[in-house]
MDTraj code that builds the backbone (N, CA, C; nanometers):
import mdtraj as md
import numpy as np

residues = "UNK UNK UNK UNK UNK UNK UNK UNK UNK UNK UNK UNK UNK UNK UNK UNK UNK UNK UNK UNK UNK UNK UNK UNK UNK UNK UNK UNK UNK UNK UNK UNK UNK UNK UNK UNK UNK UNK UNK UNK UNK UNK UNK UNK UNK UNK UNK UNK UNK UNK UNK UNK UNK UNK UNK UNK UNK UNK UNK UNK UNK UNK UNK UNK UNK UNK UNK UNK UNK UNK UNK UNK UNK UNK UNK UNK UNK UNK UNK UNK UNK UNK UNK UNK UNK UNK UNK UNK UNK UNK UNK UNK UNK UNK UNK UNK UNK UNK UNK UNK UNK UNK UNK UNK UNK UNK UNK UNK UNK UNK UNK UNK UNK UNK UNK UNK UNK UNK UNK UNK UNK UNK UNK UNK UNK UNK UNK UNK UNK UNK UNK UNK UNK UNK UNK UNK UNK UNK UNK UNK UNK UNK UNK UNK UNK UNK UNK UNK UNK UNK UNK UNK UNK UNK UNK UNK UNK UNK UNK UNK UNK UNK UNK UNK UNK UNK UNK UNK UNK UNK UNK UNK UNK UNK UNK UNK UNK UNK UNK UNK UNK UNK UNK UNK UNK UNK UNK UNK UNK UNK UNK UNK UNK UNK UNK UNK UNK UNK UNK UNK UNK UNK UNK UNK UNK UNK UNK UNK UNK UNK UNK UNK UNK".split()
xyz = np.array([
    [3.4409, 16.4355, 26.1458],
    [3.5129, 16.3229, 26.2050],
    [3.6148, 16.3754, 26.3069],
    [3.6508, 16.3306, 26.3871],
    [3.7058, 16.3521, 26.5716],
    [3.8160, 16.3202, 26.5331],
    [3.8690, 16.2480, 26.4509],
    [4.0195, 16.2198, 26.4617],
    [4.1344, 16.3443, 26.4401],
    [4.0989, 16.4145, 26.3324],
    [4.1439, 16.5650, 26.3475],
    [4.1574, 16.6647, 26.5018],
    [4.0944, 16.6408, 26.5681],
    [4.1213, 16.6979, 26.6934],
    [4.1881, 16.6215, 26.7965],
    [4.2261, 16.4772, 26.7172],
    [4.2938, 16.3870, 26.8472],
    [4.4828, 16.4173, 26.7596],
    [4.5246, 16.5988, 26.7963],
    [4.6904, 16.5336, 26.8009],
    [4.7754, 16.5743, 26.9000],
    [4.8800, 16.5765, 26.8864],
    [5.0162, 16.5740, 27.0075],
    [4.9758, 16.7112, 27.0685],
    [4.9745, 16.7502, 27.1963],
    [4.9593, 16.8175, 27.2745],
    [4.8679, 16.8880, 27.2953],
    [4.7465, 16.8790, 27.2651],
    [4.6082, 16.8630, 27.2848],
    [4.5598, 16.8553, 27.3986],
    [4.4966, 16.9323, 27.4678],
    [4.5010, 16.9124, 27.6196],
    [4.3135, 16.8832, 27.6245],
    [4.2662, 16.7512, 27.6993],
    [4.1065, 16.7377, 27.7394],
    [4.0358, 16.7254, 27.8547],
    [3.9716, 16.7612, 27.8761],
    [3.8936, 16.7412, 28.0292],
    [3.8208, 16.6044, 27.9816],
    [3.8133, 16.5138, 28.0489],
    [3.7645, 16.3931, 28.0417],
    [3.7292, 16.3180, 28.1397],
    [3.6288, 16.2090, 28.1809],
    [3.6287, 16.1007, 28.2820],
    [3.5849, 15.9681, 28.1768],
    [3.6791, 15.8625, 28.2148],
    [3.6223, 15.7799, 28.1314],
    [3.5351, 15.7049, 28.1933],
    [3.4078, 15.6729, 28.1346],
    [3.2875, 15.6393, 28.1652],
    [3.3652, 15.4514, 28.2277],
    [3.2987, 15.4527, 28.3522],
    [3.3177, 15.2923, 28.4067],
    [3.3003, 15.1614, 28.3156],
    [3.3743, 15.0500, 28.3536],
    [3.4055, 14.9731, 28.2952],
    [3.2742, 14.8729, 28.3465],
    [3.1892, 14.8392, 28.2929],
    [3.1063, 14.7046, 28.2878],
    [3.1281, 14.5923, 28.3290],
    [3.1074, 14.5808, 28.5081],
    [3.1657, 14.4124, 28.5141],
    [3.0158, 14.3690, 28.5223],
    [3.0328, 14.2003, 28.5201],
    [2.9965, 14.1071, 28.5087],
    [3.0091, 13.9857, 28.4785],
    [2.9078, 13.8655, 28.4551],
    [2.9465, 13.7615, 28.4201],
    [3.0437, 13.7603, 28.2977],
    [3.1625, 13.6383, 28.3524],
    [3.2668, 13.6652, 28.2410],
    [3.2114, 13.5455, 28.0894],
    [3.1099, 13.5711, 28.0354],
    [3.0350, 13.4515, 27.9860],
    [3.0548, 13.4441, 27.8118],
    [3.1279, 13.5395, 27.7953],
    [3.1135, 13.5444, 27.6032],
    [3.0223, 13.5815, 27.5652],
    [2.9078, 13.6635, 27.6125],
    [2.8160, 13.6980, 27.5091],
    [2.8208, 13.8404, 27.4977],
    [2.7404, 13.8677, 27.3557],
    [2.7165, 13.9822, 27.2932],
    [2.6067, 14.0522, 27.4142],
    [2.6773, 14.1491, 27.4426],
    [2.5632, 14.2717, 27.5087],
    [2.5519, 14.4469, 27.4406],
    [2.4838, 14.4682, 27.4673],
    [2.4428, 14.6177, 27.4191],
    [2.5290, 14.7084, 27.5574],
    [2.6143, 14.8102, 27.4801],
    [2.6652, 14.8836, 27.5608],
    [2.5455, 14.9739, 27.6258],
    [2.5957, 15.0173, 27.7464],
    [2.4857, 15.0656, 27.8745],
    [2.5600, 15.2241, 27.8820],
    [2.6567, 15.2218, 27.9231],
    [2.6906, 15.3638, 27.9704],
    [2.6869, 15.4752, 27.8763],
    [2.6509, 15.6247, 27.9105],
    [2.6696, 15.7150, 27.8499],
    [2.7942, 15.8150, 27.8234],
    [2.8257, 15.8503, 27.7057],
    [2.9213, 15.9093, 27.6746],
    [2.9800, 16.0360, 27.7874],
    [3.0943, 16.0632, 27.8640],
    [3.0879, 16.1455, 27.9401],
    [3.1452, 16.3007, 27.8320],
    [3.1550, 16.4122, 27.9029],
    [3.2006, 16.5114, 27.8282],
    [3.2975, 16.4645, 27.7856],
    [3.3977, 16.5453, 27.6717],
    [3.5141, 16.5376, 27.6470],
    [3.5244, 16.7241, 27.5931],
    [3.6095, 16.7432, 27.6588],
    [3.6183, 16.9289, 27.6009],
    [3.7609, 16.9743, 27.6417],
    [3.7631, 17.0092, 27.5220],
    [3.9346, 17.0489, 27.5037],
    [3.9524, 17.2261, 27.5777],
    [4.0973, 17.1957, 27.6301],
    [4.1056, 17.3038, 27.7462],
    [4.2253, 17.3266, 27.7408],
    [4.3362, 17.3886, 27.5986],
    [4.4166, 17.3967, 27.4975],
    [4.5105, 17.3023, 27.4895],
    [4.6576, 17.3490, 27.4504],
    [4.7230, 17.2980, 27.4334],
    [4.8673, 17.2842, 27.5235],
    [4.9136, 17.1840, 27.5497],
    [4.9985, 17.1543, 27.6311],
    [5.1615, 17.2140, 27.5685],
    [5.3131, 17.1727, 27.6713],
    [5.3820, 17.2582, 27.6153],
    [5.5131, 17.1683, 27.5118],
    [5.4385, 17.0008, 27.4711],
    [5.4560, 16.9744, 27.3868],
    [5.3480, 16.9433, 27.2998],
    [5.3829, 16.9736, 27.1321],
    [5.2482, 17.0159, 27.0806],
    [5.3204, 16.9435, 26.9476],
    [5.2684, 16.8808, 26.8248],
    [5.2951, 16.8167, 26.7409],
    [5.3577, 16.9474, 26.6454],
    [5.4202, 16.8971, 26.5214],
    [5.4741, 17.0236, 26.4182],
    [5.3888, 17.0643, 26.3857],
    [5.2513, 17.0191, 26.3575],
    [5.1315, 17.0692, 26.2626],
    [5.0757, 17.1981, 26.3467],
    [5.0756, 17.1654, 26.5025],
    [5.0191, 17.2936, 26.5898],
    [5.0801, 17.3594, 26.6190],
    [5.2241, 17.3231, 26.5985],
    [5.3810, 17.4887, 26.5956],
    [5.3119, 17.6095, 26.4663],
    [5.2825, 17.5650, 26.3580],
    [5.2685, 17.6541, 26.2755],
    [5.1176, 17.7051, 26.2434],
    [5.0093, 17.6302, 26.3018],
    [4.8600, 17.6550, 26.2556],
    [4.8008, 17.6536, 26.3886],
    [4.6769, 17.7788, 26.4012],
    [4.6057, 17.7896, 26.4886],
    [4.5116, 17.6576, 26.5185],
    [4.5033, 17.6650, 26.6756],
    [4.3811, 17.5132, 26.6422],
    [4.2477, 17.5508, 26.5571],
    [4.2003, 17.7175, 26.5895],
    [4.0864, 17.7079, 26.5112],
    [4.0614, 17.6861, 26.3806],
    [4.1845, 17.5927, 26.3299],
    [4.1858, 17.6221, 26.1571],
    [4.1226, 17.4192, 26.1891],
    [4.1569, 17.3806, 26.2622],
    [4.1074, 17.2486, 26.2589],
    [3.9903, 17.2460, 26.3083],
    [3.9105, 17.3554, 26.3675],
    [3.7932, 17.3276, 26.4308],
    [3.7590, 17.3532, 26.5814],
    [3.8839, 17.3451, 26.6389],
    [3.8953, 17.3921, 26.8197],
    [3.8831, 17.5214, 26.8830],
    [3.7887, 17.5386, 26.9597],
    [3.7806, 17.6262, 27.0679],
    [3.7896, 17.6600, 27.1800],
    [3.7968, 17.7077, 27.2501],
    [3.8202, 17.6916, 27.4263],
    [3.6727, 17.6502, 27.4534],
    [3.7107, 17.5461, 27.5386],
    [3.6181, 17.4824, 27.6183],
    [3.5226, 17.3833, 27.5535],
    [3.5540, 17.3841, 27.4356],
    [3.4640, 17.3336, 27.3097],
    [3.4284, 17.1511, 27.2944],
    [3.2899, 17.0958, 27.3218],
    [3.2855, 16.9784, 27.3710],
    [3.2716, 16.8731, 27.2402],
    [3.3567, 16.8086, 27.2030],
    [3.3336, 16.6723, 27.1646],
    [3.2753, 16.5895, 27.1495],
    [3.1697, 16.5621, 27.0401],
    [3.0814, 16.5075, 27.0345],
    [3.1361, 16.3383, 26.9588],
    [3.0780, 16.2174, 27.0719],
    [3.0788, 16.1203, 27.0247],
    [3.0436, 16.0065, 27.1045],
    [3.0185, 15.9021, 27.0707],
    [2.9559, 15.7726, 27.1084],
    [3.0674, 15.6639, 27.2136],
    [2.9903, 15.6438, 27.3305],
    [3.1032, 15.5792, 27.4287],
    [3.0383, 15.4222, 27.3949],
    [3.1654, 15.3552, 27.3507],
    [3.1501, 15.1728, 27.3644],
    [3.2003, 15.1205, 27.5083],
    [3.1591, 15.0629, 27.5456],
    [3.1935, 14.9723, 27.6556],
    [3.2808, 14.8947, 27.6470],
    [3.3520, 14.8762, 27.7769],
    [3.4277, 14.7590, 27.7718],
    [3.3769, 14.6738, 27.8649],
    [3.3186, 14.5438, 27.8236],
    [3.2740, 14.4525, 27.9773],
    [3.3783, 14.3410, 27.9456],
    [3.4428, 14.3437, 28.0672],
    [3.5392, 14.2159, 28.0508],
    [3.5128, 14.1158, 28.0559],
    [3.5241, 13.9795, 27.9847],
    [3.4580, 13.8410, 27.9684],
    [3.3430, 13.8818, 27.8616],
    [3.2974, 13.9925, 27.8266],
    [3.1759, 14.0003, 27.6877],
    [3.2442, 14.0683, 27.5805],
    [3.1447, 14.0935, 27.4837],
    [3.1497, 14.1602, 27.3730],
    [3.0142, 14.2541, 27.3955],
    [3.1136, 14.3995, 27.4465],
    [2.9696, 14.4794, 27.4186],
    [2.9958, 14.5534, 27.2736],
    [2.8592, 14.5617, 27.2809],
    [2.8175, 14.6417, 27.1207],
    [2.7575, 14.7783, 27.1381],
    [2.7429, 14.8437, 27.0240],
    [2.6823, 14.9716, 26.9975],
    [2.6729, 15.0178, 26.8656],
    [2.5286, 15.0381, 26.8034],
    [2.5128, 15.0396, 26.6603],
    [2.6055, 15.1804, 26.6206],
    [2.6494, 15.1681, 26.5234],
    [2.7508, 15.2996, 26.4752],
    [2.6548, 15.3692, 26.4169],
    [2.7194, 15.5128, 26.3963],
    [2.6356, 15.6377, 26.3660],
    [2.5402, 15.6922, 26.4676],
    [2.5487, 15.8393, 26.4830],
    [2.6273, 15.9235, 26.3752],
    [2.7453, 15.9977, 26.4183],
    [2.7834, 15.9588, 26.5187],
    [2.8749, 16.0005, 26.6090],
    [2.9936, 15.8849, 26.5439],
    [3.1019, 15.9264, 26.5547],
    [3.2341, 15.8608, 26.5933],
    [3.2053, 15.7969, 26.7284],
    [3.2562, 15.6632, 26.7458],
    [3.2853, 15.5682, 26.8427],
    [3.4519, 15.6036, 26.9337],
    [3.4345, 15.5659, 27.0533],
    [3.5552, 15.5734, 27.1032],
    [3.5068, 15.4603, 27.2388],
    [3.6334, 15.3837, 27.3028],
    [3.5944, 15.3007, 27.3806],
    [3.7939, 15.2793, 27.4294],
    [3.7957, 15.2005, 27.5503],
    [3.8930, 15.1689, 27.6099],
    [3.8647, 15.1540, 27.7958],
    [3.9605, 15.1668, 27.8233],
    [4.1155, 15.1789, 27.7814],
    [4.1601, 15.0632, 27.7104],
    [4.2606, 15.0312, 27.6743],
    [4.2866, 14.8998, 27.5301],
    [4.4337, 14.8737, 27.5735],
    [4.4277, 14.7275, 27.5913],
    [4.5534, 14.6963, 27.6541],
    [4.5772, 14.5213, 27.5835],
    [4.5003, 14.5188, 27.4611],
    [4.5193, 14.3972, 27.3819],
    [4.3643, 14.3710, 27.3102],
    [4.2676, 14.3888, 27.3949],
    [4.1579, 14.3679, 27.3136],
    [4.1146, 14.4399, 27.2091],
    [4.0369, 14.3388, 27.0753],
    [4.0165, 14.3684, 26.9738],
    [3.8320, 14.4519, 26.9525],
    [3.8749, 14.5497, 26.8533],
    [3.7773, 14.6030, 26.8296],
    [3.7575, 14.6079, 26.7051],
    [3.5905, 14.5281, 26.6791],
    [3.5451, 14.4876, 26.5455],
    [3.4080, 14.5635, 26.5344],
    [3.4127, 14.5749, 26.3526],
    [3.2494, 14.6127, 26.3050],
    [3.2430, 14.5032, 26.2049],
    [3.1043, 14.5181, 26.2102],
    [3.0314, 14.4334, 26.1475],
    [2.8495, 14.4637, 26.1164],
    [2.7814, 14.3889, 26.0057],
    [2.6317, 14.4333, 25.9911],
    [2.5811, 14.3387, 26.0254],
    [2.4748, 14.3283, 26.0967],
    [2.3779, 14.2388, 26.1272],
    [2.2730, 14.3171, 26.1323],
    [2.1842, 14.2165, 26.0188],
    [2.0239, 14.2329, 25.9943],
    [2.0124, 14.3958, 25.9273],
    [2.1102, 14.4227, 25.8614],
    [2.1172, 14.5951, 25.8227],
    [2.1089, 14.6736, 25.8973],
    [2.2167, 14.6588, 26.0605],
    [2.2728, 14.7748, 26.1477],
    [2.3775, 14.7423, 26.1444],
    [2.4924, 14.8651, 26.1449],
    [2.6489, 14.8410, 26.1626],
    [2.6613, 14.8468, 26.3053],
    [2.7637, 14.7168, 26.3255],
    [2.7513, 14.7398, 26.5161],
    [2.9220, 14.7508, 26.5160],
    [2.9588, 14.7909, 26.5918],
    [3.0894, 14.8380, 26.6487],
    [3.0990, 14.7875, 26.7900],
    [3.2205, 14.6533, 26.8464],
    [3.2166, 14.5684, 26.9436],
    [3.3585, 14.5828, 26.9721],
    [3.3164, 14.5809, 27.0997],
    [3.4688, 14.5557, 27.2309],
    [3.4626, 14.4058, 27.2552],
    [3.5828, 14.3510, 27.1685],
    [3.5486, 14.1801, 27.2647],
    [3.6969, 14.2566, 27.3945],
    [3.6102, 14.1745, 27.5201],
    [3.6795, 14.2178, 27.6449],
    [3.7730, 14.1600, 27.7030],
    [3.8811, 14.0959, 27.6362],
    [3.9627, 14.0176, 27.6819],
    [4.0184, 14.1229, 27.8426],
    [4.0573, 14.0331, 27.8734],
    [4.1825, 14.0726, 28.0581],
    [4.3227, 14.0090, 28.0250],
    [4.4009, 14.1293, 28.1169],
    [4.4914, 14.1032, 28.1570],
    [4.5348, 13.9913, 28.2297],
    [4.6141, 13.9219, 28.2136],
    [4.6238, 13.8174, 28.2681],
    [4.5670, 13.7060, 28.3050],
    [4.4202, 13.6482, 28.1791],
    [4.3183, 13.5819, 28.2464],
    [4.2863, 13.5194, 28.0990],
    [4.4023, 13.3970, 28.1009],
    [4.4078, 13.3276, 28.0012],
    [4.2519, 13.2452, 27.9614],
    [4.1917, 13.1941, 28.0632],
    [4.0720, 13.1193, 28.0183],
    [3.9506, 13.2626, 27.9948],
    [3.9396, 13.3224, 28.0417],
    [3.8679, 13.4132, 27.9647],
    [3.9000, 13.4346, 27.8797],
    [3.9937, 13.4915, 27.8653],
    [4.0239, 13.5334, 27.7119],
    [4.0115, 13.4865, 27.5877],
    [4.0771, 13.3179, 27.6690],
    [3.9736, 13.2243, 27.5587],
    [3.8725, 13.1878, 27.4799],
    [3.8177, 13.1805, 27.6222],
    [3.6534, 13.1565, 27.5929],
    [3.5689, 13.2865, 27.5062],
    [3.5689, 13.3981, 27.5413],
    [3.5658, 13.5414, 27.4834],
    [3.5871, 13.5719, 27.3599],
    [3.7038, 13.4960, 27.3243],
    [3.7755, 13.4971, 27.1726],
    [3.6734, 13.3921, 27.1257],
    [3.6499, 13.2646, 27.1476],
    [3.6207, 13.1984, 27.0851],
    [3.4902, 13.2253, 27.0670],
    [3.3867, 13.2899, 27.1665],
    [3.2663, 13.3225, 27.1497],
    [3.2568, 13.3835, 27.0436],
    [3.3416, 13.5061, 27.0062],
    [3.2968, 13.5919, 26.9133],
    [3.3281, 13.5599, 26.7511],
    [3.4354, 13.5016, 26.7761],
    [3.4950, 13.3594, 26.6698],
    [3.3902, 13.3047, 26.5712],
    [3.2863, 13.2538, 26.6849],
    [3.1701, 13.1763, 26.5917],
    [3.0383, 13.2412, 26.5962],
    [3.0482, 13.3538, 26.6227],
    [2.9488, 13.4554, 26.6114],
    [2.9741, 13.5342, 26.5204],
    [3.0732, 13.5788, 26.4438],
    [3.1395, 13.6986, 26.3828],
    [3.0430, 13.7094, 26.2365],
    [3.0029, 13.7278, 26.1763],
    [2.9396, 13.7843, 26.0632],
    [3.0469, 13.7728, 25.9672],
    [2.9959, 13.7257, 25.8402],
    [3.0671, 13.7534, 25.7338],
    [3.0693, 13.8874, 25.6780],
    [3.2219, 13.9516, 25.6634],
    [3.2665, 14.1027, 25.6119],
    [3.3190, 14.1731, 25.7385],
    [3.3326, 14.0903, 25.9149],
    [3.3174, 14.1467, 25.9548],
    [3.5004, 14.1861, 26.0167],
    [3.5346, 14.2810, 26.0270],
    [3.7015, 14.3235, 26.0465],
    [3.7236, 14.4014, 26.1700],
    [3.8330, 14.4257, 26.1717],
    [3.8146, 14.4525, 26.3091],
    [4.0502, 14.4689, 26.3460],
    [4.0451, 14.5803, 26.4657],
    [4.2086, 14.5963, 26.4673],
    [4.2551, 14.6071, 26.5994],
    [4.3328, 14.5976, 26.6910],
    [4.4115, 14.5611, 26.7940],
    [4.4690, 14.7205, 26.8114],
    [4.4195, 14.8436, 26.8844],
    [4.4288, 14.9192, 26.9203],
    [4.5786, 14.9512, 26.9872],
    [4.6033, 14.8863, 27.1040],
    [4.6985, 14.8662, 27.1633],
    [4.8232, 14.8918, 27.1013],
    [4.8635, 14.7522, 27.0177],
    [4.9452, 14.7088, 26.9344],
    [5.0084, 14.8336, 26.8398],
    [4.8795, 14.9127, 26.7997],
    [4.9431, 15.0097, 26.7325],
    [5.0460, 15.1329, 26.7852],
    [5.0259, 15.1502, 26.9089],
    [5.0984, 15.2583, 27.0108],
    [5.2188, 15.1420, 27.0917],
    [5.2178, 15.0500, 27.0939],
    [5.3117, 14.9592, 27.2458],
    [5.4133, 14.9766, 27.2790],
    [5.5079, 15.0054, 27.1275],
    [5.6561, 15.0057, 27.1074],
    [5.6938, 15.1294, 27.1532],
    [5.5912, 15.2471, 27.1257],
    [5.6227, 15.4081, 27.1414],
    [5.5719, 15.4826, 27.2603],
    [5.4986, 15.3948, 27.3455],
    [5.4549, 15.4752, 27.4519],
    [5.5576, 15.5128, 27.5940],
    [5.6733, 15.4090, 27.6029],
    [5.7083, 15.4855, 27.6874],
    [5.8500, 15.6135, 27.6150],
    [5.8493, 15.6367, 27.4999],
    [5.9397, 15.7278, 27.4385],
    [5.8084, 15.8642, 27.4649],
    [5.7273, 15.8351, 27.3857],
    [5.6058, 15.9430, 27.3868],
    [5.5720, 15.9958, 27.5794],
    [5.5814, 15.8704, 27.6789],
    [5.5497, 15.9352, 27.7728],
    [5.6847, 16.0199, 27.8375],
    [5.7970, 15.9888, 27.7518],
    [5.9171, 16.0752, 27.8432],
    [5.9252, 16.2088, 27.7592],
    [5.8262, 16.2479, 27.6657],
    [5.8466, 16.3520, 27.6161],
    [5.7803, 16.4722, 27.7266],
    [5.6791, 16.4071, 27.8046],
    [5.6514, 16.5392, 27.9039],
    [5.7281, 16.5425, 28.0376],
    [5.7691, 16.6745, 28.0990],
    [5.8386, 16.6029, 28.2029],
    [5.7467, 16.7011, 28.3101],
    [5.7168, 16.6396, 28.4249],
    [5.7219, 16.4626, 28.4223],
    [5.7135, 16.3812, 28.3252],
    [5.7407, 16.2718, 28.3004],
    [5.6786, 16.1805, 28.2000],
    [5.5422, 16.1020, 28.2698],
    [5.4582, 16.1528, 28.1575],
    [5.2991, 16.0731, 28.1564],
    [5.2528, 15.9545, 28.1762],
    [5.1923, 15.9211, 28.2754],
    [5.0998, 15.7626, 28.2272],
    [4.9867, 15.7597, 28.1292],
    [5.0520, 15.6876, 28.0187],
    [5.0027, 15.6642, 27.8637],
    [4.9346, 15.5499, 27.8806],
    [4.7744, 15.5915, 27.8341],
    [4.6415, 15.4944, 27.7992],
    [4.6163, 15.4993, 27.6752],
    [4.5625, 15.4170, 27.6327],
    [4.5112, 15.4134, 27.4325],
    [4.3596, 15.3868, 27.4481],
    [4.2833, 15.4716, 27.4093],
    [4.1620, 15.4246, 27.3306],
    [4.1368, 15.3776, 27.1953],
    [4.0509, 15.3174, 27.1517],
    [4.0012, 15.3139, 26.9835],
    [3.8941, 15.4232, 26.9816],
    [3.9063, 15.4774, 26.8105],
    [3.8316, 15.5321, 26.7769],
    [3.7951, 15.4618, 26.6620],
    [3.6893, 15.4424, 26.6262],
    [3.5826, 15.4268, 26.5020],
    [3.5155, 15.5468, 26.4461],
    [3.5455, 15.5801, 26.3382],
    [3.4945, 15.6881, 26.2890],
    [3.3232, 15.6706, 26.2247],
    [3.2437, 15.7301, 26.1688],
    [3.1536, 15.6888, 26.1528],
    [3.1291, 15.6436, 26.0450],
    [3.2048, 15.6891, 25.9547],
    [3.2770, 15.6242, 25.8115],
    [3.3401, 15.4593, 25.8119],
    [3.3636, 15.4377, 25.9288],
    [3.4456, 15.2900, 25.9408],
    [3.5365, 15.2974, 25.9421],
    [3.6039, 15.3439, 25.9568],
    [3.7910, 15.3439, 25.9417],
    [3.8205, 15.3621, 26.1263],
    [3.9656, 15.2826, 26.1422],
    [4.0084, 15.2403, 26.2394],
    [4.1153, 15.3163, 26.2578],
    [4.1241, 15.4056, 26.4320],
    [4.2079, 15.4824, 26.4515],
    [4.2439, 15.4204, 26.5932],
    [4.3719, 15.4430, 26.6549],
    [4.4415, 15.4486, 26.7776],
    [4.4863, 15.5553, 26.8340],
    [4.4513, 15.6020, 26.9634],
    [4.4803, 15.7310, 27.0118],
    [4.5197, 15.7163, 27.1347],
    [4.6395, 15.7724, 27.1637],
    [4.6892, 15.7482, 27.3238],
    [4.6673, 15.8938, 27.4062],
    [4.6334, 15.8978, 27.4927],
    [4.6181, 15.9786, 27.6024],
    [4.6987, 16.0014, 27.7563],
    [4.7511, 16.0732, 27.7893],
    [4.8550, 16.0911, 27.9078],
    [4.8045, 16.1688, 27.9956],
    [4.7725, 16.1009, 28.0838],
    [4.7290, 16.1060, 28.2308],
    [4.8140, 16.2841, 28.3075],
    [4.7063, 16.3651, 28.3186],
    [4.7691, 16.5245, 28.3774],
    [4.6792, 16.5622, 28.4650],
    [4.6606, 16.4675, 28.5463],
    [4.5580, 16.5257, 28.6409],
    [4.4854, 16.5007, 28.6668],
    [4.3507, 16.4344, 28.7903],
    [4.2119, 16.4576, 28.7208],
    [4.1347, 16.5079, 28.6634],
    [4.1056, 16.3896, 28.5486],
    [4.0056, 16.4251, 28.4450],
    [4.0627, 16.4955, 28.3544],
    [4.2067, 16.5400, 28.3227],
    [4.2667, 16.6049, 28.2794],
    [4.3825, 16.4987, 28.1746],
    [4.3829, 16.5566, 28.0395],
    [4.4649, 16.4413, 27.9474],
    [4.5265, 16.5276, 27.8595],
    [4.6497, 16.4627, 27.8073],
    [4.7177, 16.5158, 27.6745],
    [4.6693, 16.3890, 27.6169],
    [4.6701, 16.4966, 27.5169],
    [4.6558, 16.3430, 27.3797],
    [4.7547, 16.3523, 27.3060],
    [4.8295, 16.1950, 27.2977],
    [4.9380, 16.1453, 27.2059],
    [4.9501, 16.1597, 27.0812],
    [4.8819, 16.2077, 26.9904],
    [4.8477, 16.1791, 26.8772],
    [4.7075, 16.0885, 26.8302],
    [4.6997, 16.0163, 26.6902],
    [4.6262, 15.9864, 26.6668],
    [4.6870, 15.8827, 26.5148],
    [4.6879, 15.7663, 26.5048],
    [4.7120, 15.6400, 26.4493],
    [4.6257, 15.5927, 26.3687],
    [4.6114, 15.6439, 26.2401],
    [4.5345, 15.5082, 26.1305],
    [4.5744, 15.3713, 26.1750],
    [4.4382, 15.2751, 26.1610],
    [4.5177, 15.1473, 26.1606],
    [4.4640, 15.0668, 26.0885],
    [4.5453, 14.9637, 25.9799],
    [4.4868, 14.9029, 25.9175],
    [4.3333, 14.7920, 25.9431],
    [4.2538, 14.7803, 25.9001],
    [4.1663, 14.7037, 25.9548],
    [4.1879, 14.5296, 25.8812],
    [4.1947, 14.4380, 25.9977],
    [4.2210, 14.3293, 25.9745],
    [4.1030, 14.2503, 25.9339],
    [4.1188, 14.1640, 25.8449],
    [4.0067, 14.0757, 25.7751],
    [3.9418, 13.9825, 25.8020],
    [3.7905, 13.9727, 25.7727],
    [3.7183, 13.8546, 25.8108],
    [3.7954, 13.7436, 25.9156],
    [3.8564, 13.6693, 25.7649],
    [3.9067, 13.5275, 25.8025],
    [4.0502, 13.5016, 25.9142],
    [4.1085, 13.6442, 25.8591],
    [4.2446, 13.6416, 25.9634],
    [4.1896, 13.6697, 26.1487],
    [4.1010, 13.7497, 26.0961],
    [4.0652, 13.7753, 26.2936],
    [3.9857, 13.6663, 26.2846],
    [3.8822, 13.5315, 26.2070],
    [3.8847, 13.4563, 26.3208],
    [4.0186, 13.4009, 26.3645],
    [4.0614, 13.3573, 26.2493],
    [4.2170, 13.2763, 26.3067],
    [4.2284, 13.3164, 26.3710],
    [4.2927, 13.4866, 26.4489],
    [4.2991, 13.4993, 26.5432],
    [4.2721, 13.4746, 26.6536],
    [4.1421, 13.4684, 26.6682],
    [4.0253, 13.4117, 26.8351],
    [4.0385, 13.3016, 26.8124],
    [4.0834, 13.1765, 26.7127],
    [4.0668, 13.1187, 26.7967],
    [4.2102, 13.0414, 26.8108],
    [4.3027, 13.1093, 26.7993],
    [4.4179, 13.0804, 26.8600],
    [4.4746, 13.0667, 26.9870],
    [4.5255, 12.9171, 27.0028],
    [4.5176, 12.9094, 27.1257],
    [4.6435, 13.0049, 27.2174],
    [4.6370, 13.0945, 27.3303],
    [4.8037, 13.1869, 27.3080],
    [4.8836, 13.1197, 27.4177],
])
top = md.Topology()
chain = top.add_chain()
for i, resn in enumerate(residues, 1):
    res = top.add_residue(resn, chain, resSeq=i)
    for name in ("N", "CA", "C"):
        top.add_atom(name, md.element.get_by_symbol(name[0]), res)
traj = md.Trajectory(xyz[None], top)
């Protein structure tokens, strides 16, 4: 599981794979794009307490060493999907939209509903699509939310101070993580750490969608 290699001063070569436009229509689509590299290219010269005292190779890291895992889409106005396993999931950038799993027909699918910035009737409509589509058992957590309060303290810890993005991670186990990333360059990232987050329930995330905001 990838979340072990997502902590404070962690340095990655990365491009995040393009964002999916299209019709802004509420429906379920199958994510399209392929996972780009991700390969760690050490550590930066703030570094969490755990990497003051332990080599990275005790967690698994090597120079140049690539990251294996599954890219979700974000299409704004849809819900893209991507069956989980066996890779860890990761998808973003996440700036309010919710990311849910769920089984249908005995596959676990792992979904970006794509809400926008500033684009109240989508968001709506989007929410509500997935609202009355959602599967029973199916949960799901607000990525964002978990980093919002701390990102600009976390981005004044580098100086310069960083422009801080959050992805989700889905592990392949199911469990829900938040991970922020700080902008060093092209293609070039520190990573913020890495955030358990509780996963929210059936009935509360519909309430959620279909709340009017």
């Amino acid at each position: 599981m990838i979340e072990k290699y997502f902590q404070l001063g962690v340095r990655y070569q990365w491009q995040k794979p393009p964002n999916v436009d299209g019709p802004r229509d509420g429906k379920i689509v199958e994510s399209t794009r392929p996972s780009s590299p991700l390969t760690y290219i050490g550590l930066g010269s703030v570094v969490s307490p755990a990497l003051m005292t332990t080599h990275v190779s005790m967690i698994g890291l090597q120079m140049r060493m690539p990251i294996q895992y599954q890219w979700l889409d974000y299409a704004p106005g849809r819900i893209a999907r991507v069956p989980a396993g066996p890779y860890d999931i990761l998808t973003g950038f996440m700036s309010g939209c919710i990311i849910a799993r769920w089984v249908d027909r005995g596959v676990t699918y792992v979904g970006h509903v794509g809400t926008v910035e500033a684009d109240p009737d989508t968001n709506r409509a989007v929410k509500r699509a997935f609202a009355f589509a959602m599967r029973p058992g199916t949960t799901g957590f607000n990525p964002f939310l978990a980093w919002r309060d701390e990102l600009p303290d976390l981005a004044r810890r580098f100086n310069p101070p960083k422009d801080a993005r959050v992805l989700a991670l889905v592990t392949a186990r199911g469990d829900f993580y938040s991970v922020p990333l700080l902008f060093d360059g092209p293609n070039e990232w520190y990573c913020g750490g890495a955030k358990r987050v509780p996963a929210i329930s059936h009935d509360t995330l519909k309430l959620f969608m279909l709340r009017e905001d």
